[in-house]
C-alpha positions in Angstrom: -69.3 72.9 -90.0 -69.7 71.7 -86.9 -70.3 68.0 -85.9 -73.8 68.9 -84.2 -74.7 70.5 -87.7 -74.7 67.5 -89.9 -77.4 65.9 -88.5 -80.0 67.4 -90.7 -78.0 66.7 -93.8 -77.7 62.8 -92.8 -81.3 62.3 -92.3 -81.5 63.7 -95.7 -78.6 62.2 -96.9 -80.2 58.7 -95.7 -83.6 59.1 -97.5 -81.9 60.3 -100.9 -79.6 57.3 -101.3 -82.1 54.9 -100.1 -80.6 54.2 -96.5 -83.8 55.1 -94.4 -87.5 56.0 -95.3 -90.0 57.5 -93.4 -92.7 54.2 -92.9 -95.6 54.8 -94.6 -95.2 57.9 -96.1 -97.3 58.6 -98.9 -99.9 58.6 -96.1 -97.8 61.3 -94.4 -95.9 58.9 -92.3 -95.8 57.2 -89.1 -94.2 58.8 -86.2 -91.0 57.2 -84.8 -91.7 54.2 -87.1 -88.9 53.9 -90.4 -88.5 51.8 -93.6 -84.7 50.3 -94.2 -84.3 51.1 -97.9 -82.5 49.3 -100.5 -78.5 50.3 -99.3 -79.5 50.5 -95.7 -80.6 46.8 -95.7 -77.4 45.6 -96.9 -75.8 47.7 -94.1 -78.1 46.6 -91.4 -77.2 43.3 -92.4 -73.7 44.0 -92.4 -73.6 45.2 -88.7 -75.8 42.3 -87.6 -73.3 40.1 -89.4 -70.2 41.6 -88.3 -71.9 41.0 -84.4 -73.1 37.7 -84.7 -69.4 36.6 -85.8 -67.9 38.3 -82.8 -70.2 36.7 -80.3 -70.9 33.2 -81.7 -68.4 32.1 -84.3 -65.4 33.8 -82.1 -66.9 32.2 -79.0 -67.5 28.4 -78.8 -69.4 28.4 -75.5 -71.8 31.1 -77.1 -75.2 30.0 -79.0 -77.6 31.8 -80.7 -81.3 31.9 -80.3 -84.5 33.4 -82.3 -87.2 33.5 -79.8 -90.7 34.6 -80.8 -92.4 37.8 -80.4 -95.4 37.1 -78.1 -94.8 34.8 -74.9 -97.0 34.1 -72.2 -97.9 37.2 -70.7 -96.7 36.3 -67.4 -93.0 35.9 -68.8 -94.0 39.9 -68.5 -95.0 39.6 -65.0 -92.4 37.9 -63.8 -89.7 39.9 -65.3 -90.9 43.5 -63.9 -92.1 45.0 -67.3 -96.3 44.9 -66.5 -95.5 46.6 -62.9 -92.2 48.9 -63.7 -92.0 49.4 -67.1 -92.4 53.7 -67.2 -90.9 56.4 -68.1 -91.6 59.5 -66.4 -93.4 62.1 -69.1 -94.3 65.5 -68.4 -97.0 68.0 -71.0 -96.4 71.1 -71.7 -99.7 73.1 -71.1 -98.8 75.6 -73.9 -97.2 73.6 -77.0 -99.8 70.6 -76.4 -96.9 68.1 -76.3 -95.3 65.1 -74.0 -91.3 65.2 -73.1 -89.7 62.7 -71.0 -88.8 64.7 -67.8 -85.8 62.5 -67.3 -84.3 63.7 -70.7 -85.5 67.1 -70.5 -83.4 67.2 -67.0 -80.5 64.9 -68.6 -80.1 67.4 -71.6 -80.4 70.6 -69.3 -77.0 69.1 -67.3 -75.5 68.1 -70.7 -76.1 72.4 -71.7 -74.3 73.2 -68.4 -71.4 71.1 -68.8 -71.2 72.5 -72.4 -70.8 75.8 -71.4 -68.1 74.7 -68.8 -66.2 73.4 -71.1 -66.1 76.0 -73.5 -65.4 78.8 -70.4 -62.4 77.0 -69.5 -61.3 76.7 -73.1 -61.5 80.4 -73.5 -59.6 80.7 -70.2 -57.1 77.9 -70.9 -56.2 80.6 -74.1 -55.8 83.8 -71.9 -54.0 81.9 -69.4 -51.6 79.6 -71.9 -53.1 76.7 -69.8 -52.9 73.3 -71.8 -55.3 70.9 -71.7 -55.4 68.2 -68.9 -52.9 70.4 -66.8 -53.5 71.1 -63.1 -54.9 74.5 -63.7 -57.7 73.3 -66.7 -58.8 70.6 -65.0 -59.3 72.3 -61.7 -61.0 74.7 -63.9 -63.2 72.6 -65.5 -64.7 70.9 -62.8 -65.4 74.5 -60.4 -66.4 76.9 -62.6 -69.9 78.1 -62.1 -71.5 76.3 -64.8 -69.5 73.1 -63.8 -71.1 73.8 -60.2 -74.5 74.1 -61.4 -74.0 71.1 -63.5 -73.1 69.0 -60.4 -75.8 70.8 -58.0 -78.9 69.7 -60.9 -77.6 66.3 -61.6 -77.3 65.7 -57.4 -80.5 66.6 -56.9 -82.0 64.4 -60.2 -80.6 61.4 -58.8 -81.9 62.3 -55.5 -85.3 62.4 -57.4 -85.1 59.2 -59.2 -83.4 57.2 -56.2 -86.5 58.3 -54.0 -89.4 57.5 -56.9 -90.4 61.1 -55.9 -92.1 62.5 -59.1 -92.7 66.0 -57.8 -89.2 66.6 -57.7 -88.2 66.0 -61.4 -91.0 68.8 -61.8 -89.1 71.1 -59.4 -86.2 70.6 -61.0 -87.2 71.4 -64.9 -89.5 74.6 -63.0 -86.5 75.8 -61.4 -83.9 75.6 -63.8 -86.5 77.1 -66.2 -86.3 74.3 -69.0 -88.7 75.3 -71.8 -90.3 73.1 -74.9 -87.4 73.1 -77.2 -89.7 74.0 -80.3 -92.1 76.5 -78.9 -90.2 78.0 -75.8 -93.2 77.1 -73.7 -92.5 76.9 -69.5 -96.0 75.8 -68.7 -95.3 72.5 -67.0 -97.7 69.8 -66.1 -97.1 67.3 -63.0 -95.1 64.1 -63.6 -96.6 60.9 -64.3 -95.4 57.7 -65.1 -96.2 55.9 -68.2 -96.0 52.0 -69.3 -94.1 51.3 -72.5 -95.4 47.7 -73.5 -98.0 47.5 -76.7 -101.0 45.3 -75.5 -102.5 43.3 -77.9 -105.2 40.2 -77.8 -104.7 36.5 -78.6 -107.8 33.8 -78.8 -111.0 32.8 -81.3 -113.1 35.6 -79.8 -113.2 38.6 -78.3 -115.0 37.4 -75.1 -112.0 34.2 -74.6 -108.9 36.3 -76.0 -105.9 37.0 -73.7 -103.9 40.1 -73.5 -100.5 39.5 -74.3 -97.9 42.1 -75.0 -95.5 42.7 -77.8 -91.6 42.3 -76.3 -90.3 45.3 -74.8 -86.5 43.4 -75.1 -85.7 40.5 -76.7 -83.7 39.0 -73.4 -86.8 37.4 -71.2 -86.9 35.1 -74.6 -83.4 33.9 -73.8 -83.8 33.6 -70.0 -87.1 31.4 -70.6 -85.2 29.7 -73.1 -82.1 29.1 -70.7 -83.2 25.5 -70.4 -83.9 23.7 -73.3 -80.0 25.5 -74.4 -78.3 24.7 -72.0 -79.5 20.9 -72.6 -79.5 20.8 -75.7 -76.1 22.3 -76.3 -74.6 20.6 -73.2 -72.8 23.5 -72.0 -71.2 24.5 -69.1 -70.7 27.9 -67.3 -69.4 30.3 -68.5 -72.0 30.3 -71.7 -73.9 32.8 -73.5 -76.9 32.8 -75.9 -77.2 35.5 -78.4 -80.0 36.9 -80.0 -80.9 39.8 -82.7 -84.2 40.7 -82.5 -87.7 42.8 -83.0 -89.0 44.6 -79.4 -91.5 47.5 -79.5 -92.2 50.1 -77.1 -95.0 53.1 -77.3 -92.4 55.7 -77.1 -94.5 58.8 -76.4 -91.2 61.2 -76.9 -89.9 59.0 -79.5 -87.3 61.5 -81.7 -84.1 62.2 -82.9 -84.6 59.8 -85.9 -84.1 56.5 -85.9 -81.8 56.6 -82.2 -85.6 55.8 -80.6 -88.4 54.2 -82.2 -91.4 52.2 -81.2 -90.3 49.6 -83.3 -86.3 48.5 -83.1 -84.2 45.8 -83.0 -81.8 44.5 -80.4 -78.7 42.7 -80.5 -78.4 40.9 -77.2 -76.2 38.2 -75.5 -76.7 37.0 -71.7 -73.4 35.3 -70.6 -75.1 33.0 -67.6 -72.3 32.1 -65.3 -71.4 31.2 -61.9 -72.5 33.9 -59.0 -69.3 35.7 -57.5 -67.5 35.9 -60.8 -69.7 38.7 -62.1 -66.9 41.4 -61.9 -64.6 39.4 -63.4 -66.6 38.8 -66.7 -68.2 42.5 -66.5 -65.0 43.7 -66.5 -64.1 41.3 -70.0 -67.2 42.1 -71.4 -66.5 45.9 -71.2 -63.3 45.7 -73.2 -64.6 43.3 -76.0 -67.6 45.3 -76.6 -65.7 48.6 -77.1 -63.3 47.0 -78.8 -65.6 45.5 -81.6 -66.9 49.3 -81.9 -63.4 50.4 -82.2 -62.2 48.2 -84.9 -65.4 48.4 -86.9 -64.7 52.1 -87.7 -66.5 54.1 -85.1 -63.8 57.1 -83.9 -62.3 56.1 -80.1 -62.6 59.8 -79.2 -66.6 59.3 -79.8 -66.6 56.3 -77.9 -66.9 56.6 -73.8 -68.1 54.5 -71.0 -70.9 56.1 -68.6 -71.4 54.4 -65.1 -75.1 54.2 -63.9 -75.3 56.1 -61.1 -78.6 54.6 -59.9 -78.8 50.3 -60.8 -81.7 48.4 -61.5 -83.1 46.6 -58.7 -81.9 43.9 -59.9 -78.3 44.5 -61.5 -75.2 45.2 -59.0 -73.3 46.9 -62.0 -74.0 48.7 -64.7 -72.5 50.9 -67.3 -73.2 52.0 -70.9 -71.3 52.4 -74.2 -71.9 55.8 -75.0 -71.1 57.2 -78.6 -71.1 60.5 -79.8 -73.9 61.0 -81.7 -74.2 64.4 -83.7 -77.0 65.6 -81.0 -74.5 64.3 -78.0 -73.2 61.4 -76.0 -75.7 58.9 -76.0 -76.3 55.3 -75.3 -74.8 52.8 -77.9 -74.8 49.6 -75.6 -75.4 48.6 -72.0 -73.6 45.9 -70.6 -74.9 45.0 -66.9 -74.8 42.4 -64.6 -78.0 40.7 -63.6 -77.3 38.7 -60.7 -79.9 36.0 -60.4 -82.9 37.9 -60.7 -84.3 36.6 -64.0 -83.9 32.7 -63.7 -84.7 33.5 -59.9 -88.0 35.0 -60.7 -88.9 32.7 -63.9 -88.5 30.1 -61.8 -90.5 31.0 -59.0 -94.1 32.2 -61.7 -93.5 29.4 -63.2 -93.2 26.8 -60.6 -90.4 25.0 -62.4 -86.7 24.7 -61.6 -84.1 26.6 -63.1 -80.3 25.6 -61.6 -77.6 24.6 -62.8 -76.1 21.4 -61.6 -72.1 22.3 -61.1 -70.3 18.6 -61.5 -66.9 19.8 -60.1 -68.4 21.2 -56.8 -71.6 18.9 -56.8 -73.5 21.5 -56.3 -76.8 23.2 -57.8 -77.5 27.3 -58.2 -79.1 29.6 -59.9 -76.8 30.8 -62.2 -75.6 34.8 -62.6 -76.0 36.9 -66.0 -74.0 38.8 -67.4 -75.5 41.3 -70.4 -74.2 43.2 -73.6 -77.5 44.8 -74.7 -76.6 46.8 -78.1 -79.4 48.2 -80.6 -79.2 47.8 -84.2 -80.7 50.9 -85.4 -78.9 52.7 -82.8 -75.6 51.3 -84.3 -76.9 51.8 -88.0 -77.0 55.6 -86.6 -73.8 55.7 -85.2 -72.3 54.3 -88.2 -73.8 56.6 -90.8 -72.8 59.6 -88.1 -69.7 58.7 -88.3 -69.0 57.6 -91.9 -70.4 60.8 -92.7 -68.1 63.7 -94.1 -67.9 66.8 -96.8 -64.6 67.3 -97.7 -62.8 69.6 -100.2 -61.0 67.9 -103.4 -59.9 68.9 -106.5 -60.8 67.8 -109.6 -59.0 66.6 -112.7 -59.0 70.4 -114.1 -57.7 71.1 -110.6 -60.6 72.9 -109.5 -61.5 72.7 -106.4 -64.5 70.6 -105.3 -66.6 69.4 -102.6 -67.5 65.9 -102.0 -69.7 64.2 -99.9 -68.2 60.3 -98.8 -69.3 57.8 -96.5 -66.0 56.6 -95.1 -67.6 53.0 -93.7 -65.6 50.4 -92.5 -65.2 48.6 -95.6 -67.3 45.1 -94.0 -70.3 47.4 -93.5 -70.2 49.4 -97.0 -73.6 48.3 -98.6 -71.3 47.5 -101.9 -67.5 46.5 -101.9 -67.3 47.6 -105.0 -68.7 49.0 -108.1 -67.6 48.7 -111.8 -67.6 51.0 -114.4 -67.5 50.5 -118.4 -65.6 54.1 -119.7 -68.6 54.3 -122.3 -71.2 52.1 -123.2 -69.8 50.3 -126.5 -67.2 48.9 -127.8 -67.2 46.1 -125.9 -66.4 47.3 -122.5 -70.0 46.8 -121.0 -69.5 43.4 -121.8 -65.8 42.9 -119.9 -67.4 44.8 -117.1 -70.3 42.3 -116.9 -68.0 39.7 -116.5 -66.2 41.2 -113.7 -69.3 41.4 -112.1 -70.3 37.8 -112.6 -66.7 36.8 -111.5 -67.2 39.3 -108.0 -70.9 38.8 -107.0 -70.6 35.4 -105.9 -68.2 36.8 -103.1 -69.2 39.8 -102.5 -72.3 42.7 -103.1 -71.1 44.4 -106.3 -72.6 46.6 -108.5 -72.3 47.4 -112.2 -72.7 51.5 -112.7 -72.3 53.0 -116.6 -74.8 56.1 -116.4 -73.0 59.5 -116.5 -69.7 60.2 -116.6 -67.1 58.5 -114.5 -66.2 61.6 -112.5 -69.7 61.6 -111.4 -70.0 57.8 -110.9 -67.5 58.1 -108.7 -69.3 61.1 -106.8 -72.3 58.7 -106.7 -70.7 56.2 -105.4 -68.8 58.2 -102.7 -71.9 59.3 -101.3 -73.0 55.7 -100.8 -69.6 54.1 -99.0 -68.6 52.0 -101.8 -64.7 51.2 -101.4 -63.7 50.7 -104.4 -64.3 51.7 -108.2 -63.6 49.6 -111.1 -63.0 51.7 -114.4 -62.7 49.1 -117.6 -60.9 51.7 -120.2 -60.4 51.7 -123.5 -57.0 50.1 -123.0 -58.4 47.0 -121.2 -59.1 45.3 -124.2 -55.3 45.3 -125.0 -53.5 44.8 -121.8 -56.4 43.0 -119.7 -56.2 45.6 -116.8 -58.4 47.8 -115.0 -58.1 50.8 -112.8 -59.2 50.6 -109.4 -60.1 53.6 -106.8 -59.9 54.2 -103.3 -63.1 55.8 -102.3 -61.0 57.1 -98.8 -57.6 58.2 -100.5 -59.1 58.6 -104.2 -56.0 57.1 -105.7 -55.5 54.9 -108.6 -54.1 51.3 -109.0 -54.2 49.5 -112.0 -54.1 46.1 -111.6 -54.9 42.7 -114.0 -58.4 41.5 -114.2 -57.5 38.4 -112.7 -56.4 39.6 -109.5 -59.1 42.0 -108.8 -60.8 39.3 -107.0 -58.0 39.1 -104.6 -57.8 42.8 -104.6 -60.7 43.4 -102.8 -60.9 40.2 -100.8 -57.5 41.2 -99.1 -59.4 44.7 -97.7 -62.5 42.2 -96.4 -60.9 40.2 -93.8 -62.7 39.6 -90.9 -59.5 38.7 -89.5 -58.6 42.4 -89.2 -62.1 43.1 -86.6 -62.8 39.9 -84.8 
């Protein structure tokens, strides 16, 4: 099966074993809005855990933050989002629905280079040419589709440098891009859209204010840069981190939970002194993939994509792509600022923002650095991942297929799960107690319905690391067998060291 094929079966996958519901869905749903279910709580909270450790316990000049919600609404002002927060959308006259023209053009170049690819594999074969040679490479970037590839995306930066509209339309009319669902070409011109939910604040409806819900969770750090810094007395180089709720009004929100209206960011701005930006953009690149890396996610899904056109306010940019099972998309951005926040805070708000530097006596407005990642994005990346139907055979040596969610043992919802052979003779009652030993240190769970060949199916399916089987002959020799959901083989080990057992395979030591 290939990768782009599973997608289907882990949305599934995720409702059936209680990762991720539809919201609201016994009133047929909410689009682009989801419910974290039982398991996919405790893996949420697993990834936000394993990120706050690697940016505030790992780093003693990084804080964290929770910042409210609503602000001011000219924190909004100030920061861009009320006069330049759009995407570009485009209708389609004959399906009745709204696309984001950048996407639809961003998707178009991914089908060309696609196609290159797979033209110079099918020449590299005919030709004996091995990958990475002089001959493939120089294949793979001429060909005609690679050409066309390069010709649209020249021209769709063109379009977005100049703010010119018209031309994304061109582009998707030309290169004949059609509604993916109905085949539709009938194209509408482009217009841009703001993203920020507006809602009211005040007694009445005559006195209220419009305020907005946060598009990002970062202007709540920058407006907060103050009182922290204070506070905490640091010096630069510091961050403030910060996990957070932001909402957009994605119109094209799709692809599951990769873009809803209502997410959650994990954000840190590293505030430090201008003209060292490169230096810690370039350190902040290699950490960040790094923590990916060593929390599971494949390297050869992991790339870094440079922004060809900045923000007006950043002088470098570049994303952490992954592969998802729909393409390379963005995982994390990590950018540098310059000024521009404190700098325009500080000028709506009338109030000064420097920093006082003690060694050269002099006062600034600091630089940011940020690593932008979003939860639910990496929730998706991980269960894309994790995610895998493999053959086995069973204990009559037939053979088998099962489906196991190889997570990082840190993020598995349970560590592990324990298993009384039947229900009597006493063995429920040694497994309880195993339980009560484990669950102070770690999310266990106690399984005895069906049989064990089937518990352990179960509990493949969910990521659980290990199984704990309490036997018949436990009662004699005071030993259990344990299972390795990844390998599927069997120790068996004393009760009293199954504590250390697992603790040994959760050391935080091993990814921070």
């Amino acid at each position: 099966m290939n990768y782009d094929e599973i997608f289907p079966k882990i949305i599934s996958h995720a409702k059936e074993y209680g990762f991720v519901f539809p919201s609201s869905e016994i009133y047929d749903g909410l689009g682009a809005v989801y419910d974290y279910g039982p398991l996919g709580t405790e893996l949420k909270k697993n990834i936000m855990t394993a990120w706050w450790k690697a940016m505030t316990q790992m780093h003693e000049n990084i804080v964290g933050l929770d910042s409210a919600i609503l602000m001011h609404p000219t924190v909004w002002k100030a920061s861009g989002h009320v006069d330049a927060f759009n995407d570009p959308l485009i209708d389609n006259k004959g399906s009745n629905k709204r696309f984001r023209a950048d996407v639809l053009i961003e998707d178009q170049i991914a089908k060309y280079e696609a196609k290159s690819l797979k033209d110079t594999e099918k020449k590299a074969a005919k030709e004996g040419w091995e990958p990475g040679s002089v001959d493939y490479n120089g294949f793979l970037t001429n060909n005609r589709n690679a050409k066309k590839a390069q010709e649209v995306q020249a021209r769709f930066e063109a379009a977005l440098n100049s703010g010119d509209l018209s031309k994304l339309r061109d582009i998707i009319v030309e290169e004949e891009i059609a509604d993916p669902d109905t085949g539709s070409k009938e194209w509408s011109d482009v217009k841009q859209f703001n993203l920020m939910f507006k809602t009211q604040v005040g007694a009445t409806a005559e006195g209220a204010m419009d305020i907005y819900l946060r598009p990002e969770t970062a202007q709540g750090i920058f407006v907060n840069y103050l009182n922290v810094q204070k506070t905490t007395r640091q010096k630069l180089p510091f961050g403030i981190a910060q996990i957070g709720k932001a909402f957009r009004n994605e119109i094209v929100a799709r692809q599951f939970i990769f873009r809803m209206r209502e997410f959650e960011q994990m954000e840190m701005q590293y505030f430090i002194k201008p003209g060292t930006q490169m230096e810690w953009f370039q350190y902040w690149k290699e950490a960040r993939i790094n923590f990916h890396k060593k929390l599971g996610l494949s390297p050869d899904k992991l790339q870094f994509h440079v922004h060809e056109k900045l923000a007006h306010y950043a002088d470098a940019a570049e994303d952490i792509q992954f592969k998802f099972p729909f393409g390379f998309k963005e995982l994390e951005g990590i950018h540098s600022r310059t000024d521009f926040d404190l700098s325009r805070h500080q000028e709506f708000s009338g109030k000064k923002i420097t920093y006082f530097d003690p060694e050269t006596q002099e006062s600034f407005v600091p630089y940011v650095l940020e690593t932008s990642v979003g939860l639910d994005r990496t929730f998706l990346a991980h269960m894309s991942n994790a995610y895998l139907e493999e053959e086995v055979t069973t204990a009559k040596g037939e053979k088998d297929t099962r489906i196991v969610m190889k997570f990082h043992p840190l993020l598995a919802p349970y560590k592990a799960a324990v298993f009384p052979i039947v229900k009597k003779d006493g063995l429920p009652e040694i497994a309880r107690e195993i339980i009560d030993d484990l669950k102070f240190d770690f999310p266990v769970i106690y399984d005895e319905k069906d049989s064990v060949g089937k518990r352990y199916r179960r509990h493949d399916a969910i990521g659980t690391p290990f199984c704990i089987t309490v036997d018949f002959e436990t009662k004699d020799d005071h030993c259990v067998t344990v299972r390795d959901r990844d390998t599927m083989e069997q120790v068996r080990i004393p009760i009293s060291e199954v504590k250390a057992f697992v603790a040994k395979r959760l050391n935080w030591r091993d990814v921070l």
